[in-house]
C-alpha positions as CSV (number, residue, x, y, z in Angstrom):
1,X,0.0,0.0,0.0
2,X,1.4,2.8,-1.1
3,X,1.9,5.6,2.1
4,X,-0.1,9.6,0.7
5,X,2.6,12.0,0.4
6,X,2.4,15.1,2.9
7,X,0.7,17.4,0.4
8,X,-2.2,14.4,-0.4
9,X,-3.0,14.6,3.3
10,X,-4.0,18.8,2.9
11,X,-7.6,17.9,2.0
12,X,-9.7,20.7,3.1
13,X,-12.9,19.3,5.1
14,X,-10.7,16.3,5.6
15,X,-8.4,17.6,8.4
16,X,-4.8,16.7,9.0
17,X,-4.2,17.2,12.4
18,X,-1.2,17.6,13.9
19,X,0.0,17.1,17.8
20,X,3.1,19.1,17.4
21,X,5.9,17.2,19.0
22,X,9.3,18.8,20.6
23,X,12.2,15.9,20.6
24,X,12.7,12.2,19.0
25,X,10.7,11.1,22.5
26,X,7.8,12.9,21.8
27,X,7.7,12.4,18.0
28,X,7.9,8.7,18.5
29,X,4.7,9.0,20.9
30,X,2.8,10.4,17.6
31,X,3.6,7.7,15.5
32,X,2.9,5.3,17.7
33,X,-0.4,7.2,18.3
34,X,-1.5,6.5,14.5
35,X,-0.9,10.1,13.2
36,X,0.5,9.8,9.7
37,X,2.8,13.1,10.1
38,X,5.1,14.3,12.6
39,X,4.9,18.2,12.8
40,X,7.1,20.4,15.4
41,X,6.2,23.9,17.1
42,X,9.1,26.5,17.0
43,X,7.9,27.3,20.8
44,X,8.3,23.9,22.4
45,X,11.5,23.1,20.6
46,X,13.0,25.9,21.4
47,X,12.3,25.4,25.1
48,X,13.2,22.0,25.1
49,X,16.5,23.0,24.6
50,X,17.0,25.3,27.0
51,X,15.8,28.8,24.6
52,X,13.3,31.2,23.8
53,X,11.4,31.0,20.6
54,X,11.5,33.3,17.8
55,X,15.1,32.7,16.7
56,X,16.3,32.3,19.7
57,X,17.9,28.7,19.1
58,X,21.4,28.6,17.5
59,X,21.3,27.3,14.0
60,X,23.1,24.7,14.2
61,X,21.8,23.3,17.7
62,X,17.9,23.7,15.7
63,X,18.9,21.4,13.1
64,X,20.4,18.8,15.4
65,X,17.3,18.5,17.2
66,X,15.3,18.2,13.5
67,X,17.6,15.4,12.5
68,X,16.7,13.4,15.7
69,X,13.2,13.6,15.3
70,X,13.6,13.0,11.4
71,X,15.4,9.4,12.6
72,X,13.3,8.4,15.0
73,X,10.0,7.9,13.1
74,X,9.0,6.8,9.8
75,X,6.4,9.0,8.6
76,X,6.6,12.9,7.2
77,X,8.1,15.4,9.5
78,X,6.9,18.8,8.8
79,X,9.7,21.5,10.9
80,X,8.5,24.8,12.0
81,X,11.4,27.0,10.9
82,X,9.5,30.0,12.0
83,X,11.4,33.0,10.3
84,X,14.5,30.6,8.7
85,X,16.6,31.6,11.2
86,X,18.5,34.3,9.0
87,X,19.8,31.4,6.3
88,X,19.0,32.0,2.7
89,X,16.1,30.2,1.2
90,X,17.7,28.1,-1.1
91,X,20.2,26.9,2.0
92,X,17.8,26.4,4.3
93,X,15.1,24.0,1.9
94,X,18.6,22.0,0.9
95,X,19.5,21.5,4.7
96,X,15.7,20.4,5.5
97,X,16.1,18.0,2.4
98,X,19.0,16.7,3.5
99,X,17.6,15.5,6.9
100,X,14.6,14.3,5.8
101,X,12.3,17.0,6.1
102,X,9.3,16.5,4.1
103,X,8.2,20.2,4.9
104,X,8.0,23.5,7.2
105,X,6.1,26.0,8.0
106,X,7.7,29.4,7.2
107,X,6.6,32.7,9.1
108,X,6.3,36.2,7.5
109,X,7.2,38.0,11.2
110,X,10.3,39.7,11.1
111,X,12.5,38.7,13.8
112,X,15.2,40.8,13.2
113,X,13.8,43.9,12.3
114,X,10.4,43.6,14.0
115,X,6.7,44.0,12.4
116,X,5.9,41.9,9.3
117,X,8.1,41.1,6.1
118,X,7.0,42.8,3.1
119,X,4.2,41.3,1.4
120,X,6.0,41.2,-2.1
121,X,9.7,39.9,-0.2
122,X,8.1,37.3,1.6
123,X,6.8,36.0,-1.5
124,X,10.1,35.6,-3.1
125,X,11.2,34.0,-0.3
126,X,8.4,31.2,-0.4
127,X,9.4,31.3,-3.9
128,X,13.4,30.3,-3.7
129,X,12.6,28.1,-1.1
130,X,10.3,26.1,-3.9
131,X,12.8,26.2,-6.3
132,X,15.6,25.3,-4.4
133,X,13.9,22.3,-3.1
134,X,10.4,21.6,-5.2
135,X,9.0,18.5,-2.9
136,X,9.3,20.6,-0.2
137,X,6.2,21.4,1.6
138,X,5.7,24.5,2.4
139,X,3.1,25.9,5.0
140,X,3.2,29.9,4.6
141,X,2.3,31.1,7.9
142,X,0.4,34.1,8.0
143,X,1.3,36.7,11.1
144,X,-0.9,39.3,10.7
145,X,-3.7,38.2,12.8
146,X,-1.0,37.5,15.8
147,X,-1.2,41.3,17.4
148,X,-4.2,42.6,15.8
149,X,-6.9,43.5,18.6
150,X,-9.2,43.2,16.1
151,X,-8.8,40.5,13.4
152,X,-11.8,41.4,11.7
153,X,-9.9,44.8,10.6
154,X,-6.6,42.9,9.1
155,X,-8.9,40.5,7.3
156,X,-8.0,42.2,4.2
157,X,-4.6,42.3,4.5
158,X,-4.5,38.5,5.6
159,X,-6.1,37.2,2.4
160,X,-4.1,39.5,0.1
161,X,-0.7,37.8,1.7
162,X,-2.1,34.2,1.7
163,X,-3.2,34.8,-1.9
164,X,0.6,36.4,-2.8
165,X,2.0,33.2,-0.9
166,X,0.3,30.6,-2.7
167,X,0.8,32.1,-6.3
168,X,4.6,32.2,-5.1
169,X,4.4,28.2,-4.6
170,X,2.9,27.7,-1.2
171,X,1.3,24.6,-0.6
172,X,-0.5,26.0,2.8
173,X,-1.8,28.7,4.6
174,X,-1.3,29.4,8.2
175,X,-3.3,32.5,9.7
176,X,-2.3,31.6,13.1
177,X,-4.2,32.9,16.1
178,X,-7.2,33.2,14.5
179,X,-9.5,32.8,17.5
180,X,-12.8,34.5,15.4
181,X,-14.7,31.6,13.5
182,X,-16.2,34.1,10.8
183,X,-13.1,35.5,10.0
184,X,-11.3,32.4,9.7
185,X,-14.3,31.3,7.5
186,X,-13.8,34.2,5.4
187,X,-10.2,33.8,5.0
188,X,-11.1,29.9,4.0
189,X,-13.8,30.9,1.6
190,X,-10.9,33.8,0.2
191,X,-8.2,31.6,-1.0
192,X,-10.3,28.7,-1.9
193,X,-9.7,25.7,-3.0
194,X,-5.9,26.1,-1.6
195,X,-5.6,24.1,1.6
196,X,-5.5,26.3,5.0
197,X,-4.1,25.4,8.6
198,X,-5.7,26.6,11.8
199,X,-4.7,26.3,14.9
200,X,-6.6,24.3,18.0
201,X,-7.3,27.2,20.6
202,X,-8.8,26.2,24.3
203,X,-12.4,28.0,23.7
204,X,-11.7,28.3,20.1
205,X,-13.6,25.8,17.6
206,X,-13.4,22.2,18.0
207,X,-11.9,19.9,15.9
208,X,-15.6,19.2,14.1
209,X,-16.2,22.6,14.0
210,X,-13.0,23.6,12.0
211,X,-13.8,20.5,9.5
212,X,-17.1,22.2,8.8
213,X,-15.0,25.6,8.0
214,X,-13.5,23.3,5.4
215,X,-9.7,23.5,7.0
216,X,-7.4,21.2,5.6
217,X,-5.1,21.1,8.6
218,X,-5.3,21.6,12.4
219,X,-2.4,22.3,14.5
220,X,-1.9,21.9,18.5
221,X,1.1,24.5,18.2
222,X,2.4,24.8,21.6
223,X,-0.9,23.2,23.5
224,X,0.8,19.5,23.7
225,X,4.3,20.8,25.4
226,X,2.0,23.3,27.4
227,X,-0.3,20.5,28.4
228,X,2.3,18.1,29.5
229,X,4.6,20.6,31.2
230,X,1.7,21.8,33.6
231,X,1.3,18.3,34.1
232,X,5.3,17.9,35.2
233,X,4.7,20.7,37.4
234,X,2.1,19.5,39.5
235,X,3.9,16.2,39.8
236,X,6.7,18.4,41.1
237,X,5.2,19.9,43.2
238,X,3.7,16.5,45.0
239,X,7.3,15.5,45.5
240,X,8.3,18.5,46.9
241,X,5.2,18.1,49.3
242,X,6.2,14.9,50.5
243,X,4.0,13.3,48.7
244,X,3.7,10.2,46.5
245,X,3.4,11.5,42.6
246,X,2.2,7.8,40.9
């Protein structure tokens, strides 16, 4: 039986959903699970190893941790590279390649100057990152949403850089954060029939209703490590109290 490539499983109204792991550990726990992709989050990573997201990771420390979880399963690993880390595109899809990487999502926040990239340079760099590396999967995160106190307002702008994305060779849109099921249903409806990701938020839709929004592709971001670290600290804290944790 022949195993559906990464981009097969983007269906929209048939949900991939991703439990986004942090280490070889934890992305052995998903396979196991029966989840036909392994996907990181740039947040858990990066505090798994002792940093703070949003670059703050050494280069070459990142890419040591994706090439353990890479060899420890057998299915698709998708890497959140948030911003590339400052590498060119065409060096950073051949590095992903070369560890197996099947794809990543790639973030239009600008880490080192702050705001947003340009609309018109981000697309460019979607677009060397498909060339260097064709099969490459990439899910075009979009940031705008993130600070907005009112996504309704940035709607606009959110569908004009997921449209600019995906004519530049993205596979995927990300409008993380998007907490507001009409706007995410407008975004959807925007840049049909092109797959979109959304992100499970505690009090945001479930996963049925974000299959009925006709999203391709639900991520638990940082939720998992959150999840299981609040569960490490109450343990903690029963053994600090003296008392028996299991």
């Amino acid at each position: 039986m022949t195993t559906p490539s990464l981009k097969a499983l983007h269906v929209p109204g048939v949900p991939l959903i991703l439990p986004n792991a942090w280490d070889a550990a934890s992305a052995k726990l998903v396979e196991q699970a029966g989840f036909p992709v392994v996907a990181t989050g740039s947040a858990a990573v990066a505090e798994s190893l002792g940093y703070a997201d949003h670059h703050g990771t050494p280069v070459e420390t990142s890419f040591a941790a994706f090439a353990r979880i890479t060899r420890a399963v057998s299915v698709p690993v998708t890497i959140d590279v948030e911003g590339g880390y400052g590498l060119p595109e065409a060096v950073l899809a051949t590095r992903l390649a070369d560890i197996g990487v099947a794809g990543c999502n790639f973030e239009d926040t600008d880490h080192a100057g702050g705001g947003l990239v340009e609309t018109s340079k981000q697309a460019d760099r979607i677009a060397a990152l498909k060339a260097a590396v064709p099969d490459l999967v990439v899910n075009a995160r979009v940031d705008v949403f993130v600070q907005a106190e009112e996504q309704k307002a940035v709607l606009d702008e959110g569908i004009s850089r997921a449209r600019a994305y995906l004519e530049s060779g993205a596979d995927c849109v990300y409008p993380i954060l998007v907490h507001d099921v009409e706007v995410l249903r407008a975004f959807t409806e925007a840049v049909a029939p092109a797959p979109v990701n959304a992100v499970y938020l505690p009090g945001g839709p479930d996963f049925a209703a974000l299959t009925e929004l006709g999203i391709a592709r639900i991520s638990l971001g940082a939720g998992l490590w959150m999840h299981v670290q609040g569960f490490l600290r109450d343990t903690l804290a029963q053994v600090a109290a003296g008392q028996r944790p299991y």
